[in-house]
MIMILUM-637108 format. One line per 10 residues: number of its first residue (from 1); their letters; for each residue x, y, z of N, C-alpha, C. Coordinates in steps of 0.001 Angstrom, whole numbers, plus 500000, padded with zeros to 6 digits. Layout:
% residues N
NUM = A = X/Y/Z/X/Y/Z/X/Y/Z | ...
***
This chain:
% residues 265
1 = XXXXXXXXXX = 538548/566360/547500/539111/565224/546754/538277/563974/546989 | 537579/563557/548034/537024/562319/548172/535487/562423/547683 | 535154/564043/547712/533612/563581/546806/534217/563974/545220 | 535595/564342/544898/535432/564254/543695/535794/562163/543452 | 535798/561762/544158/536336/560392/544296/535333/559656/544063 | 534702/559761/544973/533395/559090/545665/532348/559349/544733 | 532168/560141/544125/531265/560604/542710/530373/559387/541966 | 532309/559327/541189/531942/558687/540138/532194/557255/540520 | 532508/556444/541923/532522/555367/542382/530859/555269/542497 | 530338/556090/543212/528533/555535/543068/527978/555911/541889
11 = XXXXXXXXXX = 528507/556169/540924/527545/556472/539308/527741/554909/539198 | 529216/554310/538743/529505/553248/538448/528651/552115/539317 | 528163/552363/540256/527584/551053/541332/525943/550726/540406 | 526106/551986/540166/524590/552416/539653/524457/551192/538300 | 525552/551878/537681/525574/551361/536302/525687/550189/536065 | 526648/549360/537061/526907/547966/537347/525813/547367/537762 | 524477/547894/538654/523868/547130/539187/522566/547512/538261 | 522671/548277/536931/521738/548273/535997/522525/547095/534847 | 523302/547072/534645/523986/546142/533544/523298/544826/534564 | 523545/544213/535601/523477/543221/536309/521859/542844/535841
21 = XXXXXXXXXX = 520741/543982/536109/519325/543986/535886/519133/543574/534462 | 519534/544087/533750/519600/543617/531883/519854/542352/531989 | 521104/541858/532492/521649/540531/531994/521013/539568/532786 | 520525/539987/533794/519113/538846/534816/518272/539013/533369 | 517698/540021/533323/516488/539869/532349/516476/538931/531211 | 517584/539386/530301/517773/538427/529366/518360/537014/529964 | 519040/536833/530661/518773/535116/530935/517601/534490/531473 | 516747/535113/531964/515529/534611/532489/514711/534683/531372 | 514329/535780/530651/514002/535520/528936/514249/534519/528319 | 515530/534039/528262/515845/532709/527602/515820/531424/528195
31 = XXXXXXXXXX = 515769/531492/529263/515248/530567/529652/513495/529989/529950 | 512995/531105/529752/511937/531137/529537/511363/530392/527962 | 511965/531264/526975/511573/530966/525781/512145/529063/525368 | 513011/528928/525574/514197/527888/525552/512579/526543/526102 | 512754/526850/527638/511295/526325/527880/510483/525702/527411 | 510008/526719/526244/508592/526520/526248/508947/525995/524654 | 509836/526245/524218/510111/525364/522591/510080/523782/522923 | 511078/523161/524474/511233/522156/524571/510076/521174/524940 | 508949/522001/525550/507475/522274/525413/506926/521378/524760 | 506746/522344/523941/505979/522519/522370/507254/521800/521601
41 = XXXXXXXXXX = 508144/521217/521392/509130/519724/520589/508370/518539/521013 | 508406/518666/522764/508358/517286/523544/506653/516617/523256 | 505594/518070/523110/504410/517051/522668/504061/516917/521528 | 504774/517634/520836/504513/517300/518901/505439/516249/518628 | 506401/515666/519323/507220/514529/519254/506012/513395/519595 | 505044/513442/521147/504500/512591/521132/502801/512426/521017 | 502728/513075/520153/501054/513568/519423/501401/512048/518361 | 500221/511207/518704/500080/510126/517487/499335/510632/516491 | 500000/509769/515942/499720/509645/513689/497819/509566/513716 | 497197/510566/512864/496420/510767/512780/495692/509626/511846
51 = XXXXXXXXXX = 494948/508807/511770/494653/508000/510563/493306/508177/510032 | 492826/507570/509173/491616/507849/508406/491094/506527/509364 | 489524/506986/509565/488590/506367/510294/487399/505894/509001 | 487827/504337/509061/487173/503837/507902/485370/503225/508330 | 484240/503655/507714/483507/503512/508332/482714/502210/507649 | 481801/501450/508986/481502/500170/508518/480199/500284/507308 | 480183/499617/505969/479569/499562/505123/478513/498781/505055 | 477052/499090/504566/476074/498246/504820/475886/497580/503707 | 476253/497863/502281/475982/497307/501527/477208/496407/501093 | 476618/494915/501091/477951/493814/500675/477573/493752/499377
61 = XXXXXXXXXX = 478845/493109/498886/478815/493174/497545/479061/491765/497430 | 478997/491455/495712/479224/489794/495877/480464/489856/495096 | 480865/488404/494837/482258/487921/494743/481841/488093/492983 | 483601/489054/492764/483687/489314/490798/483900/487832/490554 | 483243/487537/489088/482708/485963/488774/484292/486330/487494 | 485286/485124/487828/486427/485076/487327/486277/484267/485915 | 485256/483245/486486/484900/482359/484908/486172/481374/484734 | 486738/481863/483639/487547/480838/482585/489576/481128/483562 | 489050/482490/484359/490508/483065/484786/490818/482404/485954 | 489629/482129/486722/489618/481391/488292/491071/480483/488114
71 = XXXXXXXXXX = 491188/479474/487355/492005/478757/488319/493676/479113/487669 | 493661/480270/487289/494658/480421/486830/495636/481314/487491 | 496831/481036/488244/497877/482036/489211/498292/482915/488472 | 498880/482986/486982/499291/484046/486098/498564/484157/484755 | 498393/485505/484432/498030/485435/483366/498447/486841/482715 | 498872/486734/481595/499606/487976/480903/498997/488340/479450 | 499234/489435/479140/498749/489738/477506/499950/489445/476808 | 501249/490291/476692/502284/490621/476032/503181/489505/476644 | 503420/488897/477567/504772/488061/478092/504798/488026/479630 | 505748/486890/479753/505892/486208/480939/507079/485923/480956
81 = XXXXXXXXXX = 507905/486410/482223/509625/486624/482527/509689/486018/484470 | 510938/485469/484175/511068/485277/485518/513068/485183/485694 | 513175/485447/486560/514677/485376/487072/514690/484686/488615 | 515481/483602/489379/515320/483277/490649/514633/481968/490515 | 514069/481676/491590/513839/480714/492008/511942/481082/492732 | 511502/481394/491666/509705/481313/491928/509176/480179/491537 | 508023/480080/492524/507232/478775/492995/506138/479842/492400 | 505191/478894/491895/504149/479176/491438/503141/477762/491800 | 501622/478139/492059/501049/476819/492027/499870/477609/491875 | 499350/476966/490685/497993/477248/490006/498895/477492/488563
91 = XXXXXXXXXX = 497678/477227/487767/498238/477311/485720/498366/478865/485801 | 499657/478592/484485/499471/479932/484107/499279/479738/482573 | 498973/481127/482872/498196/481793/480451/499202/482878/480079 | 499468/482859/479312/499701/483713/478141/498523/483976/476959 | 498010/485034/476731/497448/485527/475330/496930/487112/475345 | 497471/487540/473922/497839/486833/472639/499464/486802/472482 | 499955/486812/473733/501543/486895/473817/502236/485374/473088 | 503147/484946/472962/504048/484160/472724/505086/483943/474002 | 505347/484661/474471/506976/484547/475212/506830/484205/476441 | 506764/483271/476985/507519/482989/478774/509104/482029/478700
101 = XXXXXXXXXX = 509216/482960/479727/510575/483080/479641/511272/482321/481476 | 511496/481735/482027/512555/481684/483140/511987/480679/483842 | 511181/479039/483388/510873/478008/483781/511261/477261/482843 | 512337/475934/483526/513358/476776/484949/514174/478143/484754 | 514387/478293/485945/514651/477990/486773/513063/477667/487821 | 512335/479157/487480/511065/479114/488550/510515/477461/488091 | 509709/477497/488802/508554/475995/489566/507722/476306/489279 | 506397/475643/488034/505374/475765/488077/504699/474277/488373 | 503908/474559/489350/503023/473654/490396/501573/473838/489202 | 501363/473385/487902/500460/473418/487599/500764/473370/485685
111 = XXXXXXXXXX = 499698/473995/485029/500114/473565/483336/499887/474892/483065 | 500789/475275/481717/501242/476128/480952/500463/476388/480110 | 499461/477520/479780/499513/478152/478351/499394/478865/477533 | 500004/478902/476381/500324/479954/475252/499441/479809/474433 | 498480/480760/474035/497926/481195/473332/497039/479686/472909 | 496162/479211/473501/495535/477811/473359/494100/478973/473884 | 493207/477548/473507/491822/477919/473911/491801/478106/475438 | 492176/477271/476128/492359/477916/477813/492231/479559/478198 | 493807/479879/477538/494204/481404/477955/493265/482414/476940 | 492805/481786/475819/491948/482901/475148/490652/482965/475672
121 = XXXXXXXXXX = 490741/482176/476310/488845/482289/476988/489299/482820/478542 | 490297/482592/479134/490314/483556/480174/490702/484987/479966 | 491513/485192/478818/491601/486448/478784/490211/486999/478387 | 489158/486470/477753/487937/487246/477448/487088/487231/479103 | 487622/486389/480352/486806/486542/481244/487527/487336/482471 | 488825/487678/481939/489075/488545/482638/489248/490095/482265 | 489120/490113/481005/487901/491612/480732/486647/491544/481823 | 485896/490728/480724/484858/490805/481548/484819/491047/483332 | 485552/490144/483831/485898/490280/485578/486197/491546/485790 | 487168/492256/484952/487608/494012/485367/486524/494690/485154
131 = XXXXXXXXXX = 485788/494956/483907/484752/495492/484098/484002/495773/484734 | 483602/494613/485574/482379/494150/486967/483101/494711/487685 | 484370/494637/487825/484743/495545/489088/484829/496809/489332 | 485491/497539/488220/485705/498918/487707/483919/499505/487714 | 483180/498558/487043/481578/499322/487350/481083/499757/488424 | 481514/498657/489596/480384/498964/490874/480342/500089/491208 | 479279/500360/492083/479598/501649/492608/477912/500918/493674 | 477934/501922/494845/476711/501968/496069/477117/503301/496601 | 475944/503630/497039/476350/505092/498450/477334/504836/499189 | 477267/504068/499534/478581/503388/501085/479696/503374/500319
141 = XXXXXXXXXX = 480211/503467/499394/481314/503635/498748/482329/504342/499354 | 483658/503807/500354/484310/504382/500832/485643/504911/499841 | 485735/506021/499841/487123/506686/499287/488739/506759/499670 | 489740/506216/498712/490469/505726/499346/491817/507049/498824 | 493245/507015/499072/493855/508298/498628/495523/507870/499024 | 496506/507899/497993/497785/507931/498708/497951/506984/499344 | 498668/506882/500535/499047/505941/501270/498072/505269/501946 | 497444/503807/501720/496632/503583/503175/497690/502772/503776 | 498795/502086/503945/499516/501731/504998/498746/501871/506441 | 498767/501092/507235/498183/501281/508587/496849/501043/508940
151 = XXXXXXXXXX = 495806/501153/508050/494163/501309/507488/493765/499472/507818 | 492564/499482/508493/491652/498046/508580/490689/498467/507840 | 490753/497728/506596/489705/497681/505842/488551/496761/506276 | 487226/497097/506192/486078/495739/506455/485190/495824/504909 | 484402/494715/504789/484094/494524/503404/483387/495328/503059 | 483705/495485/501723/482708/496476/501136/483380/497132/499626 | 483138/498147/499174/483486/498624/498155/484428/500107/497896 | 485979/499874/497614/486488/501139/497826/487174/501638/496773 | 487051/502991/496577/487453/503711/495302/488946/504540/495352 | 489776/504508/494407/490800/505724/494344/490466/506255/493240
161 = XXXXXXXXXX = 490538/507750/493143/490399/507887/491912/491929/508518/491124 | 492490/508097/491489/494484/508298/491331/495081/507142/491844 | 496902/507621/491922/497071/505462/492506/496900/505771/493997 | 497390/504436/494043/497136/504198/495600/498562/503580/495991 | 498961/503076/497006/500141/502267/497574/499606/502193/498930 | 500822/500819/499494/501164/500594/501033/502569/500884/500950 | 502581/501865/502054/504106/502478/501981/504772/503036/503274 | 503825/503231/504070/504381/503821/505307/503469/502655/506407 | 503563/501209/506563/502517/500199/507681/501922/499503/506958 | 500728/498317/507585/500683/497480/506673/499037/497549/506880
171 = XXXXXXXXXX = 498313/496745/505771/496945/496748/505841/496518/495601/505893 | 495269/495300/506797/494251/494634/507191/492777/494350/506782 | 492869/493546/506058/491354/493083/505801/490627/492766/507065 | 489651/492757/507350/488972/492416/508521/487324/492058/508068 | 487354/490820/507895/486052/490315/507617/484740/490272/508766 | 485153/490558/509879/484215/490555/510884/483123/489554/511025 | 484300/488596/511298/483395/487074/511258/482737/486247/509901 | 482557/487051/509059/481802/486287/507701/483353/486028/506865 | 483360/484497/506154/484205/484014/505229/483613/484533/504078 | 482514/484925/504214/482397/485032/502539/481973/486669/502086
181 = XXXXXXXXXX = 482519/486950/502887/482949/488806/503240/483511/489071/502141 | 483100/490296/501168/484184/490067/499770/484265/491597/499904 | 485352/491933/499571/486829/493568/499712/486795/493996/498372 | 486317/494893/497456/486717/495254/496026/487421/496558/496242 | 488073/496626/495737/488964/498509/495913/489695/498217/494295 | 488743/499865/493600/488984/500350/492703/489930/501132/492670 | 491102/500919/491778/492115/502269/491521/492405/502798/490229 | 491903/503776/490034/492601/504443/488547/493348/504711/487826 | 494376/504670/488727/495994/504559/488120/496855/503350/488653 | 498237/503540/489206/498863/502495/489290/499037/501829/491122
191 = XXXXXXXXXX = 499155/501060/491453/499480/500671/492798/500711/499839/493164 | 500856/500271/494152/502552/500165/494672/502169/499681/496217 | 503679/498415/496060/503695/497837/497365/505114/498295/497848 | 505484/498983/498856/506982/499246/499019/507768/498424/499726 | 508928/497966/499730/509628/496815/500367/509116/496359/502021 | 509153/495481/502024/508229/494597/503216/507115/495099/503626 | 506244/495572/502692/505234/495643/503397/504093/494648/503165 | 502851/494376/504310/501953/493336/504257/500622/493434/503709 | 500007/492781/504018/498644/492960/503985/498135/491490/504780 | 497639/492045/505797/496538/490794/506340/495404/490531/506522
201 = XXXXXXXXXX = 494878/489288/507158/493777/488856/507387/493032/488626/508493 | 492187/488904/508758/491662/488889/509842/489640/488830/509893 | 488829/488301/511274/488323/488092/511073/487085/487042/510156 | 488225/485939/509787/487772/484696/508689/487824/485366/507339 | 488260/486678/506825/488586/487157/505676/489562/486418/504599 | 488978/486101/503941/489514/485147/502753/490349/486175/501653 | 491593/485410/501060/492325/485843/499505/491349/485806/498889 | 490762/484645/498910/489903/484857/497071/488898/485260/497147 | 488161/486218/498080/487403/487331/497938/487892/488660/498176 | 489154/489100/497853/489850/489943/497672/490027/490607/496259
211 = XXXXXXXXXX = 489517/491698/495865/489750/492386/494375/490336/493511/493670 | 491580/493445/493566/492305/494627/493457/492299/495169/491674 | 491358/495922/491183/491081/496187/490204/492023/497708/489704 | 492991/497835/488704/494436/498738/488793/494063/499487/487425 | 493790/500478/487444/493581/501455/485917/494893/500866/485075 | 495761/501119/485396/497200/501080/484972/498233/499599/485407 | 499538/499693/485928/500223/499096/486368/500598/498999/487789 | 500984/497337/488474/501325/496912/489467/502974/496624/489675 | 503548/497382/491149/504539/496893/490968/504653/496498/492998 | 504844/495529/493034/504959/494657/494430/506506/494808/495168
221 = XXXXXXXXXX = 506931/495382/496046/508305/495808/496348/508757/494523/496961 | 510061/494456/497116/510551/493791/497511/510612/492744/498876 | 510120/491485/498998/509866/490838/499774/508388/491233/500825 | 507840/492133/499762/506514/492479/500001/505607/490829/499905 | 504253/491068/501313/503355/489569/500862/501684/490896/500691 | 501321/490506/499413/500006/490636/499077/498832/489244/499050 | 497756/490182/498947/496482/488883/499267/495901/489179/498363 | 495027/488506/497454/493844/489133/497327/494177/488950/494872 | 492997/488863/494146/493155/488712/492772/493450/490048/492210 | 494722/490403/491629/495062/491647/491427/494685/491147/489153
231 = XXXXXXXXXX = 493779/492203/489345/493991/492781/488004/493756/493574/487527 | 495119/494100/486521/495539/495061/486193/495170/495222/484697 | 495357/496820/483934/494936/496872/482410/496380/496505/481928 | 497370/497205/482595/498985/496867/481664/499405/495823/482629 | 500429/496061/483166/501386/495528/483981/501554/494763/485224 | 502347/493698/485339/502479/493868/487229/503819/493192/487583 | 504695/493679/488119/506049/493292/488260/505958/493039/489537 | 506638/491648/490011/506787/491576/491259/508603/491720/491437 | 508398/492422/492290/510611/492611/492845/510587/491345/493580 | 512076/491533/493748/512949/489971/494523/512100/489848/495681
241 = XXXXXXXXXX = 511319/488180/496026/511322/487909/497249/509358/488150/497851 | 508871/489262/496980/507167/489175/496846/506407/488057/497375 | 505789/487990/497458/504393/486814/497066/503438/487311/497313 | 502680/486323/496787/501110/486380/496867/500691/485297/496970 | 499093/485461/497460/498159/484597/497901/497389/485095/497098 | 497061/484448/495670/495659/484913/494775/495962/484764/493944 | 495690/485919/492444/496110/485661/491336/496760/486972/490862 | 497899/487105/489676/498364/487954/489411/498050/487700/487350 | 497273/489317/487576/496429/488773/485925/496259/490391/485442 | 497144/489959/484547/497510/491334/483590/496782/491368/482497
251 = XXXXXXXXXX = 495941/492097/481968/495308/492372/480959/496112/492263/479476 | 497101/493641/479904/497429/494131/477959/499231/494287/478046 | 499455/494141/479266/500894/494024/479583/501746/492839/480064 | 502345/492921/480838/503675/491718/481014/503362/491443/482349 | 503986/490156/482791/503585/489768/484358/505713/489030/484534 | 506281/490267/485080/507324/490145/485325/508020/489484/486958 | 508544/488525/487314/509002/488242/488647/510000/487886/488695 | 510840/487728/489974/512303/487201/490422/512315/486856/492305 | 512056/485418/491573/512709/484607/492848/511291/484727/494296 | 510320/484548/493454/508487/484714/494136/508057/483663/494390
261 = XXXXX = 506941/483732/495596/506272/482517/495829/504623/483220/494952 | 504209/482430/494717/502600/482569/493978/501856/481858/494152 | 500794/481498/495535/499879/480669/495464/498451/481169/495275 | 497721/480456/493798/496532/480827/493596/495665/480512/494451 | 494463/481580/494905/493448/481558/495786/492405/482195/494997
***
């Protein structure tokens, strides 16, 4: 009776202390694996943002000759709209449009005009000005893509050949000591500023050697600050709260704002 007893009491010890071996295994397995995920989370959490390494350009370029457009802060083909409380200082043009619309309320720090010899001779020099810009081209021609948010630009000549935006950080001109350092960046389609984002200056880098030449349409996000003479073939809407330092000069479309500061440079 006691080895029929005793038997199956040591099979069971057996079995218990093989179940025991499994269930070590698999918790040490998982804790193992568990490990090495928190691992591999903890340094892809702190691996920094990869950025484009913009390289310094030897060939300078000179400043696009504005002509008849220079001293003008707005200039539109089709119309001129405003809602808010925008400050403007420098003239603005209309042609061959008729319509501005929302002064007052906005502030213009300068003279108005519609379709006069003024705005028809700047609109023929700001063809001309896009052209010169849209033409250049040198070897050093840096390529630009998507988002540059984050990017120090230094002078020279840069291309998109699609749109472009600041959308994720802000961008930096960096003149590297010369004031008369001049920035052209070509884009083929449209460019976008997304809500607060900047653009600065640095290095004695000047607005009005700044040239933002736009295949298409501009739209400036909200309480976004840009630098630099933006012109565009259609459009350029600034949202609530924008500004600029330069000029905002629309070719064949509308130059729409609400509640903007605009000082020509």
């Amino acid at each position: 009776m006691k080895q029929k007893i005793n038997q199956p009491v040591k099979e069971n010890g057996k079995a218990n202390s093989k179940t025991k071996q499994i269930i070590l295994g698999i918790a040490m397995l998982s804790i193992a694996l568990f490990g090495a995920c928190k691992k591999k989370n903890s340094s892809s959490g702190s691996s920094p943002a990869v950025l484009m390494s913009i390289p310094t350009q030897t060939t300078m370029q000179a400043p696009v000759n504005m002509a008849g457009a220079a001293s003008l802060a707005i200039l539109a083909g089709s119309g001129i709209t405003n809602t808010g409380a925008t400050n403007i200082t420098g003239d603005m043009g209309l042609s061959p449009g008729t319509s501005i619309g929302g002064f007052p309320p906005g502030i213009l720090v300068g003279t108005q005009h519609i379709n006069d010899a003024i705005s028809n001779q700047a609109k023929l020099d700001l063809t001309a000005a896009y052209n010169d810009a849209a033409g250049r081209s040198t070897t050093g021609m840096v390529s630009l893509s998507g988002n540059i948010g984050g990017l120090t630009l230094t002078p020279g000549l840069y291309k998109s050949t699609s749109s472009l935006a600041i959308s994720s950080g802000d961008v930096t001109f960096d003149a590297k000591g010369n004031p008369n350092a001049v920035f052209i960046i070509q884009i083929a389609s449209a460019f976008t500023t997304t809500s607060g984002r900047q653009v600065f200056l640095a290095g004695g880098a000047q607005a009005s050697h700044i040239f933002w030449q736009v295949g298409s349409s501009v739209t400036l996000g909200t309480t976004s600050v840009m630098k630099g003479t933006i012109m565009a073939m259609q459009s350029i809407s600034f949202n609530t709260g924008a500004t600029l330092d330069g000029r905002a000069l629309a070719r064949t479309g509308a130059v729409t704002m609400s509640g903007n500061t605009i000082v020509k440079q």
